[in-house]
C-alpha positions as CSV (number, residue, x, y, z in Angstrom):
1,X,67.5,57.8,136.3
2,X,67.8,61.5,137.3
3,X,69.5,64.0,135.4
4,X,69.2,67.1,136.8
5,X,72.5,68.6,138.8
6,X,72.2,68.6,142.6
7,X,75.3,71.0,142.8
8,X,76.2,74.2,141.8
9,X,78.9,75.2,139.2
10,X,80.8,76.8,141.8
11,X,80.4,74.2,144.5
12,X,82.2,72.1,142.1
13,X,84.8,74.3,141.5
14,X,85.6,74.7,144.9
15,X,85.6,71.5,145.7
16,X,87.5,70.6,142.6
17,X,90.3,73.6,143.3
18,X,90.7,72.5,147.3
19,X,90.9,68.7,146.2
20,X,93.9,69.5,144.3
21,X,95.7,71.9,146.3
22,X,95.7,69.5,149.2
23,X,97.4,66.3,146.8
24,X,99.9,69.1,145.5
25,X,100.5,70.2,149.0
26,X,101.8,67.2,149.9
27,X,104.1,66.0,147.5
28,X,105.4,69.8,145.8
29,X,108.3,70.0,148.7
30,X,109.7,66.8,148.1
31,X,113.3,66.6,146.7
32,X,113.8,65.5,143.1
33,X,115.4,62.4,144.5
34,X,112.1,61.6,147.1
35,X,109.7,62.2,144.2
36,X,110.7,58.7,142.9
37,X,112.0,57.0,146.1
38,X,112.3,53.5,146.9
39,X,111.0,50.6,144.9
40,X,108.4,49.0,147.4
41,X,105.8,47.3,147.1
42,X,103.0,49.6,149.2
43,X,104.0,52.5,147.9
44,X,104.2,54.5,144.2
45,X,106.7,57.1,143.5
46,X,105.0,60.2,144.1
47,X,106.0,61.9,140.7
48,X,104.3,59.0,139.0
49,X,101.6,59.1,141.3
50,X,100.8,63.0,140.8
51,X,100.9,62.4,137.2
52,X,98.0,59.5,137.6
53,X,95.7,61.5,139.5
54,X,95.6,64.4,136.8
55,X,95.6,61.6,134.2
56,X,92.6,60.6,135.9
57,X,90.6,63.2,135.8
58,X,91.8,64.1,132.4
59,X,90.4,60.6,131.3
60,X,87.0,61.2,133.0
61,X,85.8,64.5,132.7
62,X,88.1,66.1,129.7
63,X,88.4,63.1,127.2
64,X,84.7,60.8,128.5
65,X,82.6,63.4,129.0
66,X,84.4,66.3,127.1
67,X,85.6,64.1,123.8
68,X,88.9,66.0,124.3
69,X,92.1,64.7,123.0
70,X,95.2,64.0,125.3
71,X,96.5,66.5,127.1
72,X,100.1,64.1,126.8
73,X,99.3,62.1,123.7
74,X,101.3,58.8,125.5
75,X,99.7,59.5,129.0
76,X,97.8,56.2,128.7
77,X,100.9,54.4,128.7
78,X,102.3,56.2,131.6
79,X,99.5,57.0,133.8
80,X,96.9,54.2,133.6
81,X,97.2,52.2,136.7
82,X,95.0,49.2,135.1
83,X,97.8,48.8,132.2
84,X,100.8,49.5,134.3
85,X,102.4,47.5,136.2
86,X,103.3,48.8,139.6
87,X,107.1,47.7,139.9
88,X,107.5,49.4,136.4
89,X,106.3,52.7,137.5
90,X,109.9,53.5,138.4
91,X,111.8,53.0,135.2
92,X,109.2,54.7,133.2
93,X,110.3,58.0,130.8
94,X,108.4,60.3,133.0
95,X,107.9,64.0,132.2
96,X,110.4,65.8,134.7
97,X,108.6,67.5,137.8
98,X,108.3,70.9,136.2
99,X,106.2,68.9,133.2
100,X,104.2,67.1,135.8
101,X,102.9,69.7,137.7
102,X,102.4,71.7,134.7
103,X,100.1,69.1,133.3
104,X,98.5,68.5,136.6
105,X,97.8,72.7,136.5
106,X,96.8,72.5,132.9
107,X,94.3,69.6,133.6
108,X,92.4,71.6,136.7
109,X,92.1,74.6,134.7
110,X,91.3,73.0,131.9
111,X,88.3,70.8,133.7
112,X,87.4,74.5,136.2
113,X,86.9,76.2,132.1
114,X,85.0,73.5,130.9
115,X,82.6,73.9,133.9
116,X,81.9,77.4,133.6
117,X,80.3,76.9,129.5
118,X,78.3,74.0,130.5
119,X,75.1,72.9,132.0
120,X,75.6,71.0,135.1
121,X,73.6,67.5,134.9
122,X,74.0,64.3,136.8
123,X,76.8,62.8,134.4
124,X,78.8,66.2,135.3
125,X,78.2,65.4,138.9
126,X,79.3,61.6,138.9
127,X,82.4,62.1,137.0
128,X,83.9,64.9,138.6
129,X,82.9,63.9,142.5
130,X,84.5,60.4,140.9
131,X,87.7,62.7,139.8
132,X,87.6,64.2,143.6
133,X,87.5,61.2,145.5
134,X,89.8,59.8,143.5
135,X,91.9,62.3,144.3
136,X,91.6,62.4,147.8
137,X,92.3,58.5,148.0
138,X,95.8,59.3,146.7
139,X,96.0,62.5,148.9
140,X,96.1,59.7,151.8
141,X,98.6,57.5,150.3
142,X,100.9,60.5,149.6
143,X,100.7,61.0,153.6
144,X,101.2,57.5,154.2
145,X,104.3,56.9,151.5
146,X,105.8,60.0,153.5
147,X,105.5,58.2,156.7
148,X,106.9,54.9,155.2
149,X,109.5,56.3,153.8
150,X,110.9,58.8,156.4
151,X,109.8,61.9,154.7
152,X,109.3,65.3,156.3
153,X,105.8,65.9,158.1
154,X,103.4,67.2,155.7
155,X,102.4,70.8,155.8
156,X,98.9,70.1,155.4
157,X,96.4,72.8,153.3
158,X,93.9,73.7,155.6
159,X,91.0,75.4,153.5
160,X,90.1,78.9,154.3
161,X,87.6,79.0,156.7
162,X,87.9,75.5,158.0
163,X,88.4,75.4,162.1
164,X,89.6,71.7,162.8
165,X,88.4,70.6,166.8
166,X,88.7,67.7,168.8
167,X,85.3,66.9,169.9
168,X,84.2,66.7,173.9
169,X,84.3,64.0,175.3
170,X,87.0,61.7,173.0
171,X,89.3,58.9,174.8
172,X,88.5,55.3,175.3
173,X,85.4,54.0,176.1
174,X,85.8,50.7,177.6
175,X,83.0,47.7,176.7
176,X,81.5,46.0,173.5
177,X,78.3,46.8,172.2
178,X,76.1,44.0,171.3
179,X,75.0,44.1,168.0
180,X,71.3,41.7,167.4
181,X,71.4,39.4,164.4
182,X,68.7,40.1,161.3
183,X,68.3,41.3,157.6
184,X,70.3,44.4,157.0
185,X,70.9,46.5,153.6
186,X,74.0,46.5,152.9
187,X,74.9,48.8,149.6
188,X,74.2,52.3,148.1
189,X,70.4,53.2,146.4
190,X,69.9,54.8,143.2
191,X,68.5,57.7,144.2
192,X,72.0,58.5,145.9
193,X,74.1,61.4,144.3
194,X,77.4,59.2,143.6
195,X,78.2,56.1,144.5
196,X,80.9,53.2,143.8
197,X,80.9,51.0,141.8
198,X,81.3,48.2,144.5
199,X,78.6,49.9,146.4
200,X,76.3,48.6,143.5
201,X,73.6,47.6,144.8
202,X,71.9,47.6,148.1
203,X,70.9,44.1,148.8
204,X,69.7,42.3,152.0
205,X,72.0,40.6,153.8
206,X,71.9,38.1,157.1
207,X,74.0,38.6,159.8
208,X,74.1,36.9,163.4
209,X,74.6,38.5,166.5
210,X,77.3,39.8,167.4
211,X,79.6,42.5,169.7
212,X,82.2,45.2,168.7
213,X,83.9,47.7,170.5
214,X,81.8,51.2,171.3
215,X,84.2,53.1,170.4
216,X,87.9,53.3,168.3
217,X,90.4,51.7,170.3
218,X,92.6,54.1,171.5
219,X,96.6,53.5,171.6
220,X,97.0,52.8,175.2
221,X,94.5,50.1,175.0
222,X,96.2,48.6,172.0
223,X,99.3,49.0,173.8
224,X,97.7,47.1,177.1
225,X,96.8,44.4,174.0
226,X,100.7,44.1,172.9
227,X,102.2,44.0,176.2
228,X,99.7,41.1,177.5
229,X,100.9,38.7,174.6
230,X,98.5,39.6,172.1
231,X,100.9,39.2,169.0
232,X,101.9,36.0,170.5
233,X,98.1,34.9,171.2
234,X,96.8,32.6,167.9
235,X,93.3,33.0,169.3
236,X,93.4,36.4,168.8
237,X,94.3,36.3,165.4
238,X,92.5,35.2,161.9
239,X,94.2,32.5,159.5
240,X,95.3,35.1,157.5
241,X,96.7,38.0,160.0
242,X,98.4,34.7,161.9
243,X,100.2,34.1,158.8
244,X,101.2,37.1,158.4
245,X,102.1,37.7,161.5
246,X,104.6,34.9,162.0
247,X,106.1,35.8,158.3
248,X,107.2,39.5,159.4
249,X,108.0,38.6,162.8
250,X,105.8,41.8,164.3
251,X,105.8,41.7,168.0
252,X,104.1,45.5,167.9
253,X,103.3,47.9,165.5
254,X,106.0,48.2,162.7
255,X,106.5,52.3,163.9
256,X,106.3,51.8,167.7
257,X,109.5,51.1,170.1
258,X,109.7,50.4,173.7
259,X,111.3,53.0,176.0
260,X,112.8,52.3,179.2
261,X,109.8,52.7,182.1
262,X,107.2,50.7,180.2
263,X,106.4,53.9,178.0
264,X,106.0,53.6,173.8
265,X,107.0,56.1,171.5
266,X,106.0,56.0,168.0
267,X,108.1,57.4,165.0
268,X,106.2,60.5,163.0
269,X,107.6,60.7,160.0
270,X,111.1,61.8,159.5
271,X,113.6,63.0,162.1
272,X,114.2,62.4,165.5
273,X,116.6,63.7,168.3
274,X,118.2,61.4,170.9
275,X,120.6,63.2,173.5
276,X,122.6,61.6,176.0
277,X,122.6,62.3,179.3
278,X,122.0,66.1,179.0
279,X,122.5,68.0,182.6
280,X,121.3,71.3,181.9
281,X,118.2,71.9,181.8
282,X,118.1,74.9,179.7
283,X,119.6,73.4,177.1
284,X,117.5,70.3,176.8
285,X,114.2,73.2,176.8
286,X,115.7,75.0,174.2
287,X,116.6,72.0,172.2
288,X,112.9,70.7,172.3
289,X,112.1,74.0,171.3
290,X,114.5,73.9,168.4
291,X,113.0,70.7,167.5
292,X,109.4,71.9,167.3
293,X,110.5,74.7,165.4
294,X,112.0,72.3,162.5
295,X,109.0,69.4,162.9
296,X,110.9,67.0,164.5
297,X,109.2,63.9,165.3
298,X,110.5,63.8,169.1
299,X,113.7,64.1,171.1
300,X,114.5,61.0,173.0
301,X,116.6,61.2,176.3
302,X,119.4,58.1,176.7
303,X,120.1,57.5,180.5
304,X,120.5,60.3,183.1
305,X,119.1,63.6,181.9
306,X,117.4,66.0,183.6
307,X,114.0,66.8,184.4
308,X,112.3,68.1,180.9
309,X,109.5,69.4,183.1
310,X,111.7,71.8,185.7
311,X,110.8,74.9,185.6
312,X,113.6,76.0,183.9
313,X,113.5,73.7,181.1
314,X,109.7,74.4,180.1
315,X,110.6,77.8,180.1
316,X,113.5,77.3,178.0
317,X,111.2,75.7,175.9
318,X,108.5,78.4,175.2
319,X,105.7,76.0,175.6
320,X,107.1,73.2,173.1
321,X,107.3,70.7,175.5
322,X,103.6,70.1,175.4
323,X,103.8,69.6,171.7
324,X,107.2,67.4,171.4
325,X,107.3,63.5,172.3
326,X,109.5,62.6,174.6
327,X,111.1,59.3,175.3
328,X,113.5,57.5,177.7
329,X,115.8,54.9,176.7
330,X,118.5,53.0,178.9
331,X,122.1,53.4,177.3
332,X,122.4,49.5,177.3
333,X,118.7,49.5,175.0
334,X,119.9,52.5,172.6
335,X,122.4,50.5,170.7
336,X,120.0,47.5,169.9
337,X,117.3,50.0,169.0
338,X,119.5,52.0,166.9
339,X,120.2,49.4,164.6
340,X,116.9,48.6,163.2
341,X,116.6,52.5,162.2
342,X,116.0,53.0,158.3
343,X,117.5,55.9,158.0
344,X,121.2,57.7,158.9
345,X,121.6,57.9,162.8
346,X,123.7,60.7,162.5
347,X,125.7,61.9,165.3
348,X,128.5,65.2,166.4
349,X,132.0,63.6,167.2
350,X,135.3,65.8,167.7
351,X,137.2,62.8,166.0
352,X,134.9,62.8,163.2
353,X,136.4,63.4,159.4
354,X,133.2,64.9,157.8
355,X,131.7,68.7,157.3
356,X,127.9,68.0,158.9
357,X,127.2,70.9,155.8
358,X,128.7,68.1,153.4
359,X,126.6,65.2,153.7
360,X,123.6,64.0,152.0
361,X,121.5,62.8,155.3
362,X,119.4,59.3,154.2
363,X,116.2,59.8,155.5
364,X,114.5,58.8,158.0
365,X,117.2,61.0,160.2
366,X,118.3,60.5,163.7
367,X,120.9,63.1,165.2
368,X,122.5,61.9,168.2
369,X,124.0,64.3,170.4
370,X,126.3,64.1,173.8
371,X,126.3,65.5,176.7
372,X,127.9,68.5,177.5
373,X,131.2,68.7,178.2
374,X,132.3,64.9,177.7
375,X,129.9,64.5,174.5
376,X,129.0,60.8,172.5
377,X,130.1,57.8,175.1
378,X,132.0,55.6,172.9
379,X,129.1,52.9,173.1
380,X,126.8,55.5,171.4
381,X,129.1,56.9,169.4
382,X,129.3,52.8,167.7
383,X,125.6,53.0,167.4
384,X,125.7,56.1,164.8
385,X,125.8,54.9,161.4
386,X,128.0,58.1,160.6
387,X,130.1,60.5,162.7
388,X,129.9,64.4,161.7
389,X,131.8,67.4,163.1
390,X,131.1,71.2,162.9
391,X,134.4,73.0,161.9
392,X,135.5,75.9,164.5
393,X,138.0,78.5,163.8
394,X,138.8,79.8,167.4
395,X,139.8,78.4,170.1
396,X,137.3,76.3,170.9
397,X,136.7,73.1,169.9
398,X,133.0,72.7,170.5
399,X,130.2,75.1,170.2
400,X,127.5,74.8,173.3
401,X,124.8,71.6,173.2
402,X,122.0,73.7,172.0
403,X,123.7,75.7,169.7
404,X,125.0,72.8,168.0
405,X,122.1,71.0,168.2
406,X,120.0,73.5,166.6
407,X,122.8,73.8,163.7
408,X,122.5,69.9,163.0
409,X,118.4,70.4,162.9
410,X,118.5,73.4,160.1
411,X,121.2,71.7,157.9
412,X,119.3,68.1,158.1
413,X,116.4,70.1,157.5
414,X,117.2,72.7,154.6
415,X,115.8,71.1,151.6
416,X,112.6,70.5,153.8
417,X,112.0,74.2,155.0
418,X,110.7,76.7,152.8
419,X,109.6,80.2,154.0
């Protein structure tokens, strides 16, 4: 059994310190209200779920290998995933979000102190890369519970000195490779650093031949998959994913739609523009660029616009057009589409009776905005789960489509955008 550390004190640390900052990262901008969210049944609310992963690593390294006491002297009954049953984890008398974040602070300092006047051995190692790993499991689920649930796009922590590239060469690579049957080890070795526990033991195991794909399938060929039938294909399917499959009712991936032209467009987390018939083509570049600015997930065009690649509207648009998905939709399809949108579809109507700076927008958030001069068609206009007007004190009655458009964006947006 080895006992001797294979990492220094201030590896740890650092990997200990960035674990952490990425989890808070993604949860510290949520509203009070979207740090318990929905009850449902893939997802935790994140203030719970903070809470757990510093309970976690209290539990391991401060209280196992430390013999500490509590931090939160009923934490066990809050945060222990293994006593707590999911659908309670709502209705529990959670600490408020101040508390929790104070105790998640207090538990990384106190775990980076406890470091520093100790010798690091093996048991050191195990329990706090088990802490980290731990905590990076839930740093995905709080990016997937945002995209479930409409959030804002994460600002991700990027760790000093990281460069993130795509790698030469990426894209589909069509053809199976064929693996040959044998005896293969399947499991981790003792001599390994850390492992799982259900990576306990390696052990041989027979397999016959057989062929995947050389590389990850990429969208487009998944979407060549959906379009030929394959959701409607039993052979395709296992016993299980057939099941499930006629239960939901999926025809395509649960985020994905179908645009006019045979194009897909797939929802990214919370808001989304969709403007009808827009004629000028600096406005539509200057409201992709207004989108970018505020992390929109795309603008979608509904019937006749014009050309979001002119020259005039990718100048308009400072370069955000390569960075903003765009969409086409017939007017007839918009309607149908609309309504299976979670959130508010939210759009600008002179006959409309509420303040746009008013209302509490449910997320995920569409704004729907007409084209200029004549505005919403009625038809589109019936397709908005709520009508909002911006109030004018001149003569006017309508401000230009950009301007407006970029007013709707920062006021949907405020409790997301922080300097």
């Amino acid at each position: 059994m080895r006992t001797e550390s294979k990492i220094t004190v201030s590896d740890l640390m650092e990997m200990i310190t960035e674990a952490q900052g990425i989890a808070l990262n993604l949860v510290e901008d949520l509203t009070d209200e979207q740090m318990l969210g929905p009850r449902l049944p893939m997802v935790n609310p994140p203030l719970w779920e903070i809470g757990h992963v510093a309970w976690f690593q209290e539990k391991w390294v401060l209280r196992h290998l430390g013999k500490a006491k509590p931090i939160i002297p009923e934490a066990d009954s809050l945060y222990d995933s293994a006593c707590v049953p999911h659908d309670s984890r709502w209705e529990l008398p959670l600490p408020s979000r101040r508390e929790t974040f104070r105790y998640v602070q207090e538990v990384r300092d106190r775990v980076l102190d406890r470091l520093i006047s100790i010798a690091p051995n093996a048991a050191e190692d195990y329990f706090h890369h088990l802490a980290v790993f731990h905590t990076g499991m839930h740093a995905e689920a709080f990016t997937y519970t945002r995209q479930t649930l409409g959030y804002s796009r994460p600002q991700l922590l990027v760790p000093p000195g990281r460069v993130h590239s795509e790698a030469a060469g990426t894209g589909s690579l069509p053809g199976d490779a064929e693996i040959p049957g044998g005896t293969y080890w399947l499991g981790a070795t003792p001599d390994l650093p850390f492992v799982f526990d259900n990576e306990k033991w390696a052990h041989p195991v027979p397999l016959r031949t057989f062929r995947i794909a050389r590389a990850p399938v990429t969208n487009a060929e998944y979407a060549s998959f959906v379009e030929e039938g394959g959701y409607q294909r039993r052979e395709f399917w296992s016993d299980e994913g057939w099941i499930w499959r006629e239960q939901s009712g999926a025809r395509h991936p649960v985020y994905w739609e179908h645009g006019s032209g045979g194009r897909w467009f797939r929802r990214s987390f919370d808001r989304w523009v969709a403007l009808e018939e827009v004629r000028d083509p600096g406005n539509l570049g200057t409201i992709i660029r207004t989108a970018d600015g505020v992390g929109a997930g795309g603008v979608m065009l509904i019937g006749t616009c014009c050309d979001p690649y002119s020259h005039e509207a990718v100048r308009a648009s400072m370069g955000s057009i390569f960075d903003v998905p765009l969409v086409r939709v017939s007017p007839e399809r918009f309607p149908a589409w609309a309504a299976t949108w979670r959130g508010d579809r939210v759009g600008t109507h002179l006959d409309a009776r509420e303040d746009f700076r008013s209302v509490r927008y449910r997320l995920p958030a569409l704004l729907v905005m007409g084209s200029e001069g004549p505005g919403l068609s009625p038809a589109i206009a019936q397709a908005c789960s709520r009508l909002v007007k911006i109030p004018m004190a001149g003569r006017l009655d309508s401000l230009n489509l950009a301007v407006a458009t970029a007013l709707m964006l920062y006021e949907m947006r405020r409790e997301s955008l922080a300097l």
